[in-house]
N, CA, C and O atoms as CSV, one atom per row, in Angstrom:
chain,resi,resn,atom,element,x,y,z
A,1,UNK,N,N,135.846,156.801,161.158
A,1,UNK,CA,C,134.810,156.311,160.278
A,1,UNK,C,C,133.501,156.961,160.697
A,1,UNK,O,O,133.131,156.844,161.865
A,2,UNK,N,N,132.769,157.650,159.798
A,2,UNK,CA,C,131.560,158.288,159.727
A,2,UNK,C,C,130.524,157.827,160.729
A,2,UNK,O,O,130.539,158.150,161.917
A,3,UNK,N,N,129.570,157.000,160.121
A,3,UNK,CA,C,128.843,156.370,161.254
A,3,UNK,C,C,128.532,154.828,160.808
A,3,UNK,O,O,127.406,154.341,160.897
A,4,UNK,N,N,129.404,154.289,160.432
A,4,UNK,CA,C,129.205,152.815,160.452
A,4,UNK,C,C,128.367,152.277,160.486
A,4,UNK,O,O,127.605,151.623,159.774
A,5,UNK,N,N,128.628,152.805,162.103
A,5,UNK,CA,C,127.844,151.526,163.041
A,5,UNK,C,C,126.351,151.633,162.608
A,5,UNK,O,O,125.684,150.720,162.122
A,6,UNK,N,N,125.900,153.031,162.893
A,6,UNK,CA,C,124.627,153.177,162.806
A,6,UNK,C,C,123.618,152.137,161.295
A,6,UNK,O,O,122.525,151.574,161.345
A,7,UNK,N,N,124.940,152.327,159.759
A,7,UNK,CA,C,124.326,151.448,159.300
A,7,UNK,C,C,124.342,149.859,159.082
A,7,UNK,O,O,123.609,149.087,158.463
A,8,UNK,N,N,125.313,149.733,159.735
A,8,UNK,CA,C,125.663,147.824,160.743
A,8,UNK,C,C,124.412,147.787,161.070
A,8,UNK,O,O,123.675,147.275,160.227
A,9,UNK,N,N,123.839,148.240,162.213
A,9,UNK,CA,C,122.544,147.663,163.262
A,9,UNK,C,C,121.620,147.807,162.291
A,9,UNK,O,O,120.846,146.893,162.006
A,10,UNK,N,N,121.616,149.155,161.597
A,10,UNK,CA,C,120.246,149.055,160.304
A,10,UNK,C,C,120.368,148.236,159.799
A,10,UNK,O,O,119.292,147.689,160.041
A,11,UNK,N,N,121.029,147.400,159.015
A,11,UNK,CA,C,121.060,146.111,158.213
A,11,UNK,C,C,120.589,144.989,159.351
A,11,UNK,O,O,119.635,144.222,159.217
A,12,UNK,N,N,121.418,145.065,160.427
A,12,UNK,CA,C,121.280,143.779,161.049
A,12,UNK,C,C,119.421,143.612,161.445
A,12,UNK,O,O,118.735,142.601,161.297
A,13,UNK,N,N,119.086,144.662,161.851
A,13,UNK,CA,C,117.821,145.203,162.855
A,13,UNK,C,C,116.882,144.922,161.312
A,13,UNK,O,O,115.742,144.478,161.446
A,14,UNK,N,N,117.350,145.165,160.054
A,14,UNK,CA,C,116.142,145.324,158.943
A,14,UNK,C,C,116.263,143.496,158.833
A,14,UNK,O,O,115.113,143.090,158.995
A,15,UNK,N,N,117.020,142.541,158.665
A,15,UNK,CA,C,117.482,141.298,158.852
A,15,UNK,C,C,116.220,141.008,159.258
A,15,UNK,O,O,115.287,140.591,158.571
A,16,UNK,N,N,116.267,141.398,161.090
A,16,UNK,CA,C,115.585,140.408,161.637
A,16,UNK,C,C,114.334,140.419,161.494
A,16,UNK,O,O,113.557,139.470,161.599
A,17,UNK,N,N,114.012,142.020,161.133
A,17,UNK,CA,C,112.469,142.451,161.100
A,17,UNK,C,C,112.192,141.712,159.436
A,17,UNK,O,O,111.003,141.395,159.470
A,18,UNK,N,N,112.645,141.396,158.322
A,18,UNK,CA,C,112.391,140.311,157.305
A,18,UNK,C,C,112.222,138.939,157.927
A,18,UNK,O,O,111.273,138.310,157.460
A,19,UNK,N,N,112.873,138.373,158.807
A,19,UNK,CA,C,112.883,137.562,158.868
A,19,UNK,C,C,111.216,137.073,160.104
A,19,UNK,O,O,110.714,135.960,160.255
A,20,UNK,N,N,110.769,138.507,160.792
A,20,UNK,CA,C,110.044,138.530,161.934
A,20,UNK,C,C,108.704,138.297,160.554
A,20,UNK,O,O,108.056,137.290,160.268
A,21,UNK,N,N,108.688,139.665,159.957
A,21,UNK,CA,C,107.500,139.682,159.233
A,21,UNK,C,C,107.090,138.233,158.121
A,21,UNK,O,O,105.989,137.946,157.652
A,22,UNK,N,N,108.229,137.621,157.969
A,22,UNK,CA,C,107.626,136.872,157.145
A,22,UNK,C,C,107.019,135.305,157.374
A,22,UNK,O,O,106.979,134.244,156.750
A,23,UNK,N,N,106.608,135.810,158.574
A,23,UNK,CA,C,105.786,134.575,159.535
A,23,UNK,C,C,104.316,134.910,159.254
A,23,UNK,O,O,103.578,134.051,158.770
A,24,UNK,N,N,103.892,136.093,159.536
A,24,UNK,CA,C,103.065,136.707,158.826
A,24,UNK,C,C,102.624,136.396,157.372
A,24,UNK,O,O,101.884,137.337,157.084
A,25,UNK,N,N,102.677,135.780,156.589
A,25,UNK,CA,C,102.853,134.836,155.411
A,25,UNK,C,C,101.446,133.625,155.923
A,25,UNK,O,O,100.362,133.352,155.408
A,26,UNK,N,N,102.014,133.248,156.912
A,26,UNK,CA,C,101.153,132.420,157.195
A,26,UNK,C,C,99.853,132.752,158.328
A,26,UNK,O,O,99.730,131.933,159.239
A,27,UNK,N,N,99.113,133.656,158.297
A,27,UNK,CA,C,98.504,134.411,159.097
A,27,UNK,C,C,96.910,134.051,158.311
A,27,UNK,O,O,96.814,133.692,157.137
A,28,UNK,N,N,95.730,134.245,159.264
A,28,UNK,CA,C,94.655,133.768,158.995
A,28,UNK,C,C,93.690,134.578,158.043
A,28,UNK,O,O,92.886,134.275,157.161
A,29,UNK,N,N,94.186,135.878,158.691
A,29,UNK,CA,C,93.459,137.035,158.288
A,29,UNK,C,C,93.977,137.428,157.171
A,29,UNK,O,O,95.151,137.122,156.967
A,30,UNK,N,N,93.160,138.294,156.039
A,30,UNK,CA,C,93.726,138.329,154.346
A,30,UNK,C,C,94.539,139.731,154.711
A,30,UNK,O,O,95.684,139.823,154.270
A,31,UNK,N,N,94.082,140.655,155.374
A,31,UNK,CA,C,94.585,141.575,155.014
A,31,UNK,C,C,96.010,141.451,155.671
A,31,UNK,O,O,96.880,141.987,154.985
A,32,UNK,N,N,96.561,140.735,157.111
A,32,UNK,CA,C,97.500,140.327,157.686
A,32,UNK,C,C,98.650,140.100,156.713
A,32,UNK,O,O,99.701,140.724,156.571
A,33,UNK,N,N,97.981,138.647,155.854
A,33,UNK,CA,C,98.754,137.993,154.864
A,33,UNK,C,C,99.313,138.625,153.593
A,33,UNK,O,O,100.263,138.296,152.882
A,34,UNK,N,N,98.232,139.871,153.503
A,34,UNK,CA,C,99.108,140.696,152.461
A,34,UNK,C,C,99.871,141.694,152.987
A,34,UNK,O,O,100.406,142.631,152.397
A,35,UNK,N,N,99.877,141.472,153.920
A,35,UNK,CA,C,101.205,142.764,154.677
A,35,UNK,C,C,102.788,141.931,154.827
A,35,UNK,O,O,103.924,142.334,155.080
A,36,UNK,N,N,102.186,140.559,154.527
A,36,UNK,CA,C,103.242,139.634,154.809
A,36,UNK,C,C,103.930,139.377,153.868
A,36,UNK,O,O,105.065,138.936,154.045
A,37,UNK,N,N,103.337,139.620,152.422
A,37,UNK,CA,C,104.233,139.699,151.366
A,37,UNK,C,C,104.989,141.402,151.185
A,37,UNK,O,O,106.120,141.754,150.849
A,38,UNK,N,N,104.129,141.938,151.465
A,38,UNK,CA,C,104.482,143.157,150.741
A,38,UNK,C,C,106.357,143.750,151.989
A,38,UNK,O,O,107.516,144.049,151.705
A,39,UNK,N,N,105.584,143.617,153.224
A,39,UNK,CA,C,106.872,144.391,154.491
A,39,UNK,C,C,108.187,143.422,154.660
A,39,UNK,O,O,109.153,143.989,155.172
A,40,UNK,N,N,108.372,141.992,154.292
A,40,UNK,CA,C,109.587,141.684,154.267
A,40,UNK,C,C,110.405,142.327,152.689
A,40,UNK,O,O,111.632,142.381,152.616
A,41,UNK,N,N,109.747,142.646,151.852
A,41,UNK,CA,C,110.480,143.606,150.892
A,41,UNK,C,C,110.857,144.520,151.228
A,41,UNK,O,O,112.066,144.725,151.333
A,42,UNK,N,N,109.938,145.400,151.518
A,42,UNK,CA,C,110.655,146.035,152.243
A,42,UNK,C,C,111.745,146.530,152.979
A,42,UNK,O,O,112.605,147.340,152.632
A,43,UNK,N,N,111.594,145.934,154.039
A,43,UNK,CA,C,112.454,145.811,155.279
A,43,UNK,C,C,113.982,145.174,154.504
A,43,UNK,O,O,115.135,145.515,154.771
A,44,UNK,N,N,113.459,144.034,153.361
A,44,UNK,CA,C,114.851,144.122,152.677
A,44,UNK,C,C,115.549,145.285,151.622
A,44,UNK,O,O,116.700,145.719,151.588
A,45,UNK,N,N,114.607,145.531,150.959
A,45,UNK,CA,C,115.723,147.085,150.833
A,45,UNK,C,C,116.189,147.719,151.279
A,45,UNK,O,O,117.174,148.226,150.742
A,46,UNK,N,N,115.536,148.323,153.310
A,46,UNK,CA,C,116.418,149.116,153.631
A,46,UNK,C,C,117.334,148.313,154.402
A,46,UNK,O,O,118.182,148.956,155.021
A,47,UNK,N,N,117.363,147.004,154.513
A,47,UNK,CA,C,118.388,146.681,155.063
A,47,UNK,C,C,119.740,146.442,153.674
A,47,UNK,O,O,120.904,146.751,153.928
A,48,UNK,N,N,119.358,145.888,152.316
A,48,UNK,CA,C,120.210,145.928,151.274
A,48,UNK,C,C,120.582,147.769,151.466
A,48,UNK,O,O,121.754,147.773,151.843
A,49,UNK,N,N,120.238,148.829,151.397
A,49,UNK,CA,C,120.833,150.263,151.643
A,49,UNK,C,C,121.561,150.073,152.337
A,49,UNK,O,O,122.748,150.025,152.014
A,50,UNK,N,N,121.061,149.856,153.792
A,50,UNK,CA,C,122.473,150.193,154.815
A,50,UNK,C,C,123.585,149.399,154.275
A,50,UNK,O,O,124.639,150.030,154.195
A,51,UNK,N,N,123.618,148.333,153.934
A,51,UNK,CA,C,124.957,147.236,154.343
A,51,UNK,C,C,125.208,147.452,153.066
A,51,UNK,O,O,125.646,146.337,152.786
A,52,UNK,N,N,125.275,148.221,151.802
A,52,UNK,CA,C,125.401,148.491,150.752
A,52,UNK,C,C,126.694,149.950,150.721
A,52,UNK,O,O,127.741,150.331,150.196
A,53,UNK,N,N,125.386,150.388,151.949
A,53,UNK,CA,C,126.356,152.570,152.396
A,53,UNK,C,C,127.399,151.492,153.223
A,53,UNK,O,O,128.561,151.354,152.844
A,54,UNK,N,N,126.977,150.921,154.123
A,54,UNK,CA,C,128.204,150.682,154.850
A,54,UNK,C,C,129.735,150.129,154.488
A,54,UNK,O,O,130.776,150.218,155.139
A,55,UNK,N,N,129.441,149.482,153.104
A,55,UNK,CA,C,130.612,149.081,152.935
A,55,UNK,C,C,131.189,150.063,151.662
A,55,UNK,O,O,132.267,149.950,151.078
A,56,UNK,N,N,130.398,150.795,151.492
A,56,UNK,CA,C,130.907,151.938,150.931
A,56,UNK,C,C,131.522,153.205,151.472
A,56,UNK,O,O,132.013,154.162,150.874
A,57,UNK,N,N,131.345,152.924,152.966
A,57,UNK,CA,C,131.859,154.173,153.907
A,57,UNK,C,C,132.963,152.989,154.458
A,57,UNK,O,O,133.368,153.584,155.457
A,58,UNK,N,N,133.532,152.001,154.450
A,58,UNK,CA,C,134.256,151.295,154.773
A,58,UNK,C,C,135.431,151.384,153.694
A,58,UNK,O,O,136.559,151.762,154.008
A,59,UNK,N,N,135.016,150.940,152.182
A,59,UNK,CA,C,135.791,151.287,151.217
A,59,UNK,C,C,136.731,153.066,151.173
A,59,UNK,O,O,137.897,153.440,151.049
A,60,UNK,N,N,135.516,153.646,151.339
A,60,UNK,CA,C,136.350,155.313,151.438
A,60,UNK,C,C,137.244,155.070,152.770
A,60,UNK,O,O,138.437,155.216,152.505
A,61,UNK,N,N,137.054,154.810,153.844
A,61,UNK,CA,C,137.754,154.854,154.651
A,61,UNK,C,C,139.064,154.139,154.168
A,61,UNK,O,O,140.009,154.888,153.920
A,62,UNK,N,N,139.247,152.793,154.002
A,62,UNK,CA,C,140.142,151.969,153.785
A,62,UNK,C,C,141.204,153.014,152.681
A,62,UNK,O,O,142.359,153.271,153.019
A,63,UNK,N,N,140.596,153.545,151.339
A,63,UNK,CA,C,141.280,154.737,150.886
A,63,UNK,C,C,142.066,155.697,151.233
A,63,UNK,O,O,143.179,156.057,150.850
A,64,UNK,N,N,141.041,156.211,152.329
A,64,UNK,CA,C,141.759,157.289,152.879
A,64,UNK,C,C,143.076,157.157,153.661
A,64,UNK,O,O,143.900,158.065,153.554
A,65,UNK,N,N,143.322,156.147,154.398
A,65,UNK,CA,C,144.082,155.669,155.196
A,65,UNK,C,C,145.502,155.260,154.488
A,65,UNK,O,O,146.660,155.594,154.736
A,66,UNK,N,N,144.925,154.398,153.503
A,66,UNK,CA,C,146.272,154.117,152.217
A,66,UNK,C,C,146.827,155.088,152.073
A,66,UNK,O,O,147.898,155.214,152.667
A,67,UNK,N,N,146.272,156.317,151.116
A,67,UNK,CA,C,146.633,157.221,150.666
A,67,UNK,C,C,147.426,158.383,151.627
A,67,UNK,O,O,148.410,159.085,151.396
A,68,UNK,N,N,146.698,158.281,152.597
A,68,UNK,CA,C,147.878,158.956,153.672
A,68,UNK,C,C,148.799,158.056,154.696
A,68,UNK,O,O,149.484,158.660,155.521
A,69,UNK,N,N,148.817,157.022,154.665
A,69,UNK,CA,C,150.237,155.925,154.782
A,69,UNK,C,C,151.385,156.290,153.699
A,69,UNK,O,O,152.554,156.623,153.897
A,70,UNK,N,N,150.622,156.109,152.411
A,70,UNK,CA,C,151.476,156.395,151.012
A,70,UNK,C,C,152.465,157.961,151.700
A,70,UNK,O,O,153.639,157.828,152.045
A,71,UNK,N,N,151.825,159.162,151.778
A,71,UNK,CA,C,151.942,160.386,151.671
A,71,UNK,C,C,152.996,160.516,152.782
A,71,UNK,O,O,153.727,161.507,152.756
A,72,UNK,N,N,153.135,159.626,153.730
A,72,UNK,CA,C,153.582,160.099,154.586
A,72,UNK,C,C,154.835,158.811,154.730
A,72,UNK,O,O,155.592,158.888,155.697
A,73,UNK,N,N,154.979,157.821,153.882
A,73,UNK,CA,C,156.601,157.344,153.440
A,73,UNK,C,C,157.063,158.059,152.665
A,73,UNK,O,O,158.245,157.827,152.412
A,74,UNK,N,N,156.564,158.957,152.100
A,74,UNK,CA,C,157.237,159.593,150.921
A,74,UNK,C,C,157.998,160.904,150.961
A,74,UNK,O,O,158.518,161.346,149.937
C-alpha cells in the first residue's frame, strides 16, 4: 500500500488541529476570533482530503489483491 499511513496521521493530526483551533472562537482579541472561524475550515478540508485519498488508496488496494487472488485460482 502506497502511503497510507502518511494520509491516516494527516486526517488524524488535521482532527486535532480543528478541534485545537476552535477554542480560539472564544478569544478576546477580534482579529484572534476571526482566525477562529475561518482555520478550523480549513484544517477540515485537508483533513476531509486525506481520509477521503486514504480510503481511496485502500479501495485500489483491496482491488488489486482480489483480482490477483482471482488470476491466480484460475
Amino acid at each position: 500500500m502506497k502511503n497510507i499511513n502518511n494520509y491516516i496521521l494527516t486526517a488524524i493530526v488535521s482532527l486535532v488541529l480543528v478541534v485545537a483551533t476552535s477554542f480560539l472562537m472564544t478569544a478576546a482579541d477580534e482579529p484572534i476570533r476571526q482566525a477562529g472561524y475561518y482555520l478550523p475550515v480549513v484544517f477540515g478540508a485537508v483533513g476531509t482530503w486525506a481520509a477521503g485519498k486514504a480510503g481511496l488508496l485502500k479501495l485500489d488496494y483491496e482491488e488489486r489483491t482480489a483480482r490477483s487472488n482471482a488470476h491466480a485460482a484460475a
